[in-house]
C-alpha positions in Angstrom: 17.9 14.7 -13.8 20.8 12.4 -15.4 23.3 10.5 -14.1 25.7 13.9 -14.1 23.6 16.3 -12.6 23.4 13.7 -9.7 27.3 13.3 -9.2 27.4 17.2 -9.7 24.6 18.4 -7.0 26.0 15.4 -4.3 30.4 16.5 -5.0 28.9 20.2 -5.0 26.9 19.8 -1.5 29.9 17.5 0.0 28.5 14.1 0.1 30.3 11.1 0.6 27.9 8.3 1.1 24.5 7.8 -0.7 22.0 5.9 0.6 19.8 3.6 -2.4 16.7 2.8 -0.3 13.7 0.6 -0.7 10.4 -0.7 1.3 10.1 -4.5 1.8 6.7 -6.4 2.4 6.9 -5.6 6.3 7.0 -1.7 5.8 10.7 -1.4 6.5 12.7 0.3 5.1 15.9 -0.7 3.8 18.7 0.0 1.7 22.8 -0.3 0.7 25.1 2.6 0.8 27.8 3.6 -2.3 30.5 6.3 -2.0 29.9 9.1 -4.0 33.1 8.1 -6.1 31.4 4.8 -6.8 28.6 6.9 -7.6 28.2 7.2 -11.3 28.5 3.3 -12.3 26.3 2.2 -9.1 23.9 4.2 -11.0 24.2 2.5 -14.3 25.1 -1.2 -12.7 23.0 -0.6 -9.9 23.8 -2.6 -6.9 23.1 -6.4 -5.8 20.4 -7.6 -3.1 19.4 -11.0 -2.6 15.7 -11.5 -3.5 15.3 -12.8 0.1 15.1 -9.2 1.4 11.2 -8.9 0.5 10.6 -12.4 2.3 11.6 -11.2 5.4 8.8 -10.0 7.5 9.3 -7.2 10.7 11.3 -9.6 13.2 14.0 -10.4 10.2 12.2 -14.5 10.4 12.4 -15.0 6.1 10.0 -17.0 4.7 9.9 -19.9 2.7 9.6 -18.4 -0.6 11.3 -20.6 -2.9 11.8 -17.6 -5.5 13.0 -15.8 -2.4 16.2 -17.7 -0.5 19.7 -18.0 -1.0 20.0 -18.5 -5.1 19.3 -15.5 -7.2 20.1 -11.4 -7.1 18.3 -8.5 -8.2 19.8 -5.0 -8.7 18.8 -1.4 -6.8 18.9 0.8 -8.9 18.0 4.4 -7.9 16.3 6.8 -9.4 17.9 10.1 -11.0 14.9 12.3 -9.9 14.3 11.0 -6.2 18.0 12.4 -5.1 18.1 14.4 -2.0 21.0 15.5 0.3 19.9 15.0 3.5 19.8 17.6 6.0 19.7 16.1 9.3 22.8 13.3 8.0 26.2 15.4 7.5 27.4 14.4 4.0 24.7 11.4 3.1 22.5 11.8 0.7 19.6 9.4 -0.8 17.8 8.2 -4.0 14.7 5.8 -3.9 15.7 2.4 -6.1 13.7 0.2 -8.2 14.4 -3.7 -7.6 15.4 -4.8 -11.5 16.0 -8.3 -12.4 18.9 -9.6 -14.1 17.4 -9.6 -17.3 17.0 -6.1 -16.8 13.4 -5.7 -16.4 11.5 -4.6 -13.4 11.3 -7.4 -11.1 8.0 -9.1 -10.0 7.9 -8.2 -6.4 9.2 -4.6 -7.1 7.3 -2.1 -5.1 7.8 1.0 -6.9 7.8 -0.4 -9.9 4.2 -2.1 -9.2 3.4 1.6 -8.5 4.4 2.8 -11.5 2.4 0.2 -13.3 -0.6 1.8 -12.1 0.5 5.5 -12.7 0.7 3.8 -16.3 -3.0 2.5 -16.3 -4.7 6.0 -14.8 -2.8 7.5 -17.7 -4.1 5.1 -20.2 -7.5 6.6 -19.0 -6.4 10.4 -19.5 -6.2 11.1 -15.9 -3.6 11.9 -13.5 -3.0 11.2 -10.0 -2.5 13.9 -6.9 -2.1 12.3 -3.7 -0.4 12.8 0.1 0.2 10.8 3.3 -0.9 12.6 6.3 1.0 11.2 9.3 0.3 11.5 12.7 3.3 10.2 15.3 4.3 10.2 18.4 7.7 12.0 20.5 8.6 9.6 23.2 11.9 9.4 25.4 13.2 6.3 27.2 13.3 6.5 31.4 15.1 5.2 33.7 13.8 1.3 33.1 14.1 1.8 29.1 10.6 2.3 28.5 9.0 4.6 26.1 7.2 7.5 27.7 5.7 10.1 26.1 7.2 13.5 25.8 4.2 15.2 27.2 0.4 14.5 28.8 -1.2 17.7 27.3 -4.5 17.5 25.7 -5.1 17.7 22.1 -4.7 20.6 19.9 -3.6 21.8 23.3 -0.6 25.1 23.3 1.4 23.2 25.8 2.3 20.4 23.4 2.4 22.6 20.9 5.6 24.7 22.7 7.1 21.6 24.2 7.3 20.1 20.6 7.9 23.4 19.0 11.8 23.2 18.6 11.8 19.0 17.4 8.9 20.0 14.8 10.1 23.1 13.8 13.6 21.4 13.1 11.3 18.6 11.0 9.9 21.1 8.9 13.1 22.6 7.9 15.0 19.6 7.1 11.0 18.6 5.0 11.5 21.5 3.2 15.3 21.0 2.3 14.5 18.0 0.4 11.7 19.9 -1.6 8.2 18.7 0.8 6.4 21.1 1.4 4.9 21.1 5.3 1.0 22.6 5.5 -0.4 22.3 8.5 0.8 20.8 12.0 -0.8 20.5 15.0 -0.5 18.2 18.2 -3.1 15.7 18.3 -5.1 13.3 21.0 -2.5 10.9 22.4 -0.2 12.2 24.6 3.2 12.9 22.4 1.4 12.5 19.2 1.6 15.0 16.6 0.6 15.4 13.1 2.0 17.1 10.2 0.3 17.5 7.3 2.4 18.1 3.6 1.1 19.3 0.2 -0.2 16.7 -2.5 2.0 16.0 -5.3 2.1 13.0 -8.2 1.4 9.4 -7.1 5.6 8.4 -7.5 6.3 11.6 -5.6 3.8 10.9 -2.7 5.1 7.3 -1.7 8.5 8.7 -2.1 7.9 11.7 0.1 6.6 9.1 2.7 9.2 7.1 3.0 11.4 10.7 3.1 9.0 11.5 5.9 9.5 8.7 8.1 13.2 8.8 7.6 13.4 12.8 8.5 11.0 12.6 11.3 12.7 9.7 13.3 16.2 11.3 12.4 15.5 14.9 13.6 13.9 13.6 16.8 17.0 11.2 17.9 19.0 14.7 17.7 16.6 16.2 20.1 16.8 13.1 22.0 13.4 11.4 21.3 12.4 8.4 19.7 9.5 9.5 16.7 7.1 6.2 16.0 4.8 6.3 13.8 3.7 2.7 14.8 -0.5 2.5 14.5 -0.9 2.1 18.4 2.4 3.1 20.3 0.6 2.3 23.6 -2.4 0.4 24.3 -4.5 2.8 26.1 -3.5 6.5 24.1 -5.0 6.9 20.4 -3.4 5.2 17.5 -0.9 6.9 14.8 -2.8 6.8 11.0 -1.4 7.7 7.8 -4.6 9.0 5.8 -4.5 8.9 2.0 -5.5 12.2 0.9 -5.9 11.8 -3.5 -7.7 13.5 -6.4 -8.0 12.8 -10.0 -6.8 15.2 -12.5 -7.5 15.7 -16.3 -3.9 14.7 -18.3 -2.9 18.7 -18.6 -3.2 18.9 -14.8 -5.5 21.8 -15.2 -8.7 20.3 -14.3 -10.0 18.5 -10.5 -11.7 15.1 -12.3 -13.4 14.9 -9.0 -15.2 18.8 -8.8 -18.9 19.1 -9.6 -20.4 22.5 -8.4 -23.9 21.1 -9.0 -23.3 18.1 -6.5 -25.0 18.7 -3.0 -21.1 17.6 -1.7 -19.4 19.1 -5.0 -18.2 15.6 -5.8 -18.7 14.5 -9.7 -19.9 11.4 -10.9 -16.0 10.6 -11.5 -15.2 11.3 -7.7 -18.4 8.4 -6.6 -17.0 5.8 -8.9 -14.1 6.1 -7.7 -15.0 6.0 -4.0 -16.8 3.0 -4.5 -13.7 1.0 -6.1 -11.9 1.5 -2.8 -15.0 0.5 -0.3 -16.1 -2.6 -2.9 -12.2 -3.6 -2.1 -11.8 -2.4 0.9 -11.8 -5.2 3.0 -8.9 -6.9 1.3 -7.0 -3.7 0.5 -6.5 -2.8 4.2 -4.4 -6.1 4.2 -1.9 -3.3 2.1 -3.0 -0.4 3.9 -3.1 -1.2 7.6 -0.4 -3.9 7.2 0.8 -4.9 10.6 -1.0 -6.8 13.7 -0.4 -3.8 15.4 -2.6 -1.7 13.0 -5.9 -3.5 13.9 -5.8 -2.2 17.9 -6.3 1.3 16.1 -8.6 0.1 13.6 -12.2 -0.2 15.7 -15.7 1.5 16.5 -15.6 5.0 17.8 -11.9 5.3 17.3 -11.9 8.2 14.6 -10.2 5.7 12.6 -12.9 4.5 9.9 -13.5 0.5 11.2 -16.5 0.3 8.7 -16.7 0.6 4.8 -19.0 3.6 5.1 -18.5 6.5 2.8 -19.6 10.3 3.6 -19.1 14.3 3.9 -17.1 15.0 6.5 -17.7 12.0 8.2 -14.6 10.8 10.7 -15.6 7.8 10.9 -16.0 6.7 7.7 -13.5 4.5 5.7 -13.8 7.1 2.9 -14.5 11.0 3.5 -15.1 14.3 1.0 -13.1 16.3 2.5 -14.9 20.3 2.8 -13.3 22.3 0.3 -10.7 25.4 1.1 -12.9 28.5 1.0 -11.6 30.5 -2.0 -9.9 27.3 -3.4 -12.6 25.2 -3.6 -11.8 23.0 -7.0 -8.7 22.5 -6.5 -8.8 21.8 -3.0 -11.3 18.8 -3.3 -10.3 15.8 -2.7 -11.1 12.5 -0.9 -9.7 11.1 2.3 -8.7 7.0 3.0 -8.8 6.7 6.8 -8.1 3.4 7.1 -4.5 3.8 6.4 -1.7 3.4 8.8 2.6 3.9 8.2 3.1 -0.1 8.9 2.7 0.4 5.0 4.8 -0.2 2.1 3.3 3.2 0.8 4.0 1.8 -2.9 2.3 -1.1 -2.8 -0.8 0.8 -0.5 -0.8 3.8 -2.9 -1.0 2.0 -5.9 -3.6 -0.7 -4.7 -6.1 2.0 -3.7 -6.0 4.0 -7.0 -6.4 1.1 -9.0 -9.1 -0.1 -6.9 -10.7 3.6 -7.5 -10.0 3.4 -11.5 -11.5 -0.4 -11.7 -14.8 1.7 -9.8 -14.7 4.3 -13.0 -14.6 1.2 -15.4 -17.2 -0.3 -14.0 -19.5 2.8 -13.4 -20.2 1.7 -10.0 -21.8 4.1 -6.9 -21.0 3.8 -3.7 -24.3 3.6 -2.1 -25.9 6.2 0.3 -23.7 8.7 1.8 -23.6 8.2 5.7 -23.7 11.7 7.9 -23.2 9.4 11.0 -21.2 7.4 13.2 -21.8 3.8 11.4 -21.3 2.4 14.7 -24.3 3.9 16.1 -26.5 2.3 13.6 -27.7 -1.1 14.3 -26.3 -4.0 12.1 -29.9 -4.5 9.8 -29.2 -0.8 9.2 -25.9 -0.9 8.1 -26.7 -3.6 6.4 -29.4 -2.3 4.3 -26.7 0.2 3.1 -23.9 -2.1 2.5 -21.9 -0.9 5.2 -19.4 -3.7 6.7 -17.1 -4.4 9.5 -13.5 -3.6 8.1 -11.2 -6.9 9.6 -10.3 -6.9 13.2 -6.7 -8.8 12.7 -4.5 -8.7 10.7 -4.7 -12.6 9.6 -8.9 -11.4 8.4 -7.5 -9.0 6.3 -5.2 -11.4 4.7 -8.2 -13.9 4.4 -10.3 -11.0 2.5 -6.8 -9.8 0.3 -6.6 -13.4 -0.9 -10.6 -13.9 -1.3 -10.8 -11.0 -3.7 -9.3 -11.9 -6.6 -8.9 -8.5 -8.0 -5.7 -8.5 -6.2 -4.3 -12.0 -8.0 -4.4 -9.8 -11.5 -3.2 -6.5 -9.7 -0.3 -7.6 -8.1 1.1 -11.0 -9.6 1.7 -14.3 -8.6 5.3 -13.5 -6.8 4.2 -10.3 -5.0 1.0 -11.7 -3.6 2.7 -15.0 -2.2 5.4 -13.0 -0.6 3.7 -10.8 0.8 0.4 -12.6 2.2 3.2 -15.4 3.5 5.2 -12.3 5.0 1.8 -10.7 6.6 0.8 -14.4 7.8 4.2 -14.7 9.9 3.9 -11.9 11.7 0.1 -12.8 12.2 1.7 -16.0 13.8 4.6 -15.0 15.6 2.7 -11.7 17.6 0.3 -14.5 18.4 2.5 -16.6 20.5 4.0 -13.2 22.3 2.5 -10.8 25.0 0.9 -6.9 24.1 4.3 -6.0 25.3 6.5 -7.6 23.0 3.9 -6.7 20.1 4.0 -2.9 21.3 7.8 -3.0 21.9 8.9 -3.9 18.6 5.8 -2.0 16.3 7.1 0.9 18.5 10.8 0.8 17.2 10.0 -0.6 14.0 8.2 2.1 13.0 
């Protein structure tokens, strides 16, 4: 779309206000509003934000970046295609922005744009990128002493969730499918009040934009129903945690053929699909510093969780960092694909996204394997055997996977001087100032947050 067919579709469908959004280092996200009669130079001009915004970290404390504080501006500036009217917000519609410097080039702590970067380099090899978050969250309601309580105690998969959610998810997929996301599967899940909802795969731009639309939609239709929707990685200490697995498979550049099929593989994975596997474990320590991004996300993140606390790799296999997913029957190469598990909403989805599939494409360059493929839990093994397949301890805290992120200096060329500094100085904060609080106050404000 152009700048026109924008003002058109948001005058035609009565919107007044249009939200220009973004995702800052702590996983928020943010944004500025324009009236729609503003609309068409906002677009062109694009609208000012102080650079401080991605040095604040999840409590609003910002950080001493000095490229980051009170001098300077950089510009939103949305883009055409991303435009949605929003279904659950009477006469508001949104576009995701890109953060552009002054000079008019994409600034260097620009999440999307970072993205894009990437999209750039799997082109450059002749593939293209299909990917999709699939959330899991959780319905709570405030009682009487303002704490959240879950909106039911059934079991998992169980038919009672399933009807007491039915009219709040049913409402979600509706307003999903007004802004063009397509919902697949949904079913309630372990914790009590937790839900997931699965959507269809699209390009790698699309899928971090359709997560942030996600997020937004969810928590929206559930404050009309009167609940409270986190999607924080453990909402309370003793129910199952909230992950957002990757789901992502390489494509040949027409889009016609699954880079990551091979009938004669015993898992129907190619030699494509194994490099690329093994660039995400090889980095997989520092990349869940991006991927499981707040204190919070390392209470879900351990041993016989179903939440992959080790860099193993296998068919099936729930515990596993990395998983072949089984093939639809009657689908089978196009439905195969690979799962992250390690991946939680605390995310800036951009940055996350585009940090495992470079990781993956560095793996094709390099023509490296990922090892043996593990068929059981990792934590049943002992360490000498886990060792002898190269199988490690993901990081329990948030502050270890910071350590690893800035250790592994594949990330210092991936994602720049200004955008790693921020962000390992944002992650460090929170690191610090959860530290000196109670579980309480950490679960409190992950529960809102997200």
């Amino acid at each position: 779309m152009d700048i026109e067919d924008v003002v058109r579709q948001a005058e035609e469908a009565g919107v007044e206000l249009i939200e220009f959004l973004f995702v800052d280092h702590a996983g928020t996200i943010r944004g500025k509003l324009t009236h729609v009669d503003h609309l068409r130079s906002r677009m062109t001009g694009g609208i000012g934000l102080t650079p401080a915004m991605m040095a604040m970290n999840m409590l609003d404390q910002l950080q001493p970046i000095p490229e980051m504080g009170p001098v300077g501006e950089v510009r939103l500036i949305p883009d055409p295609d991303s435009f949605r009217v929003l279904p659950y917000s009477p006469g508001v519609g949104s576009m995701m922005c890109d953060l552009i410097s002054l000079s008019h080039e994409p600034w260097e702590a620009c999440p999307r744009s970072f993205l894009k970067s990437v999209v750039r380099q799997a082109e450059q090899m002749g593939i293209g990128v299909m990917s999709t978050y699939e959330d899991e969250f959780t319905l709570a309601k405030l009682d009487e002493n303002g704490q959240y309580v879950p909106i039911d105690e059934a079991l998992c998969f169980s038919s009672i969730a399933m009807d007491v959610g039915n009219p709040v998810i049913l409402d979600i997929m509706r307003a999903l499918k007004a802004q063009g996301i397509q919902p697949e599967q949904y079913y309630p899940e372990l914790g009590h009040g937790q839900h997931e909802l699965s959507i269809s795969p699209t390009d790698l731009l699309t899928a971090a934009d359709n997560q942030v639309r996600y997020r937004e939609t969810v928590r929206a239709v559930a404050k009309q129903h009167g609940m409270i929707a986190s999607f924080a990685p453990k909402p309370f200490a003793n129910e199952a945690g909230n992950g957002a697995h990757i789901h992502f498979s390489l494509w040949d550049k027409e889009g016609k053929q699954n880079l990551f099929w091979d009938p004669a593989d015993r898992y129907k994975l190619s030699k494509t699909g194994y490099q690329f596997a093994a660039g995400i474990l090889r980095h997989l320590p520092g990349l869940v510093a991006l991927t499981c991004a707040s204190v919070n996300s390392y209470r879900r993140l351990n041993p016989r969780s179903w939440s992959s606390a080790y860099t193993a790799f296998g068919p099936d296999n729930r515990e596993a960092a990395v998983r072949i997913a089984s093939t639809f029957w009657g689908n089978e190469e196009k439905s195969m694909n690979m799962e992250l598990k390690s991946s939680d909403s605390s995310a800036n989805p951009y940055l996350a996204l585009g940090a495992v599939v470079a990781a993956g494409l560095e793996g094709i360059r390099n023509d490296w394997h990922p090892g043996g493929t593990l068929e059981v839990d990792p934590a049943s093994l002992t360490e000498q055997e886990r060792a002898a397949m190269g199988v490690v301890r993901l990081p329990s805290t948030l502050a270890e996977a910071v350590d690893n992120l800035e250790a592994d200096h594949f990330f210092d060329q991936l994602l720049g001087d200004l955008r790693i500094r921020s962000y390992k100085a944002v992650k460090r904060s929170e690191h610090a100032a959860f530290a000196e609080a109670d579980t309480e106050f950490e679960l409190k404000h992950h529960f809102y947050k997200f």
